[in-house]
N, C-alpha and C positions, 0 to 999 in steps of 0.2 A: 699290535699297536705298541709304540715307543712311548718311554715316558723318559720328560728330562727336566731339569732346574735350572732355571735362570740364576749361574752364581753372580757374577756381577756384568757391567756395560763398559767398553772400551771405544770409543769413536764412537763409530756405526752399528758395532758387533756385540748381539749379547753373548757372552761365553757360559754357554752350558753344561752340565755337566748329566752323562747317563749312568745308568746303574751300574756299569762296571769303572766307575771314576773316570769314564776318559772325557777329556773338555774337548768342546769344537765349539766354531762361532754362527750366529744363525744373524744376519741383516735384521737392525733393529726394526726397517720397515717391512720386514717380513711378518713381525709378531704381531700377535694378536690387541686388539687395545685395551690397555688396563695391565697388560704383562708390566713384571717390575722385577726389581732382584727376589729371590724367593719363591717364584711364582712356578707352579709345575704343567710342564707343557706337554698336550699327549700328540704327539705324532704321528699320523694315519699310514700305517706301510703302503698302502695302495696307492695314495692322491698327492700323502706329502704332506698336507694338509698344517696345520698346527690350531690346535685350541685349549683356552685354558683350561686345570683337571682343576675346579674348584675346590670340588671335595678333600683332594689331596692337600692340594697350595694349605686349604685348613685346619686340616689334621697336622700337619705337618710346623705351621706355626704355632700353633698351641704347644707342642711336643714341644720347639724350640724355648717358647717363654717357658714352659713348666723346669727345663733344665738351667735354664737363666736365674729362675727364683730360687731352684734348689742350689747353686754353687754362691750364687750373689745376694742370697735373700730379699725377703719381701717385704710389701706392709699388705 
């Protein structure tokens, strides 16, 4: 199973990025509903498939705010 990030949306096309940095674009109506920028998507090798990896997309935004507050400070 693939995992990949919604870095941002251009037209039609979200532009992903995989673990090895490479970007490619996946049809916006291909995604899942509730995909958004940031959102980690796991990709079934067999089916193709695409669904959101909750757990990740969450971890992963926390990660994001906790480095936000350490360079930009908090309240």
């Amino acid at each position: 199973m693939k995992k990949v990030s919604i870095d941002r949306f251009e037209g039609t096309l979200a532009i992903c990025e995989d673990a090895d940095g490479k970007f490619f674009g996946i049809e916006s109506a291909e995604l899942p509903q509730g995909a958004k920028e940031g959102t980690v998507l796991k990709i079934d090798d067999a089916e193709g498939t695409l669904a959101i990896d909750e757990e990740e997309t969450a971890r992963r935004r926390k990660k994001n705010a906790r480095l936000q507050n350490d360079v930009f400070g908090g309240k």
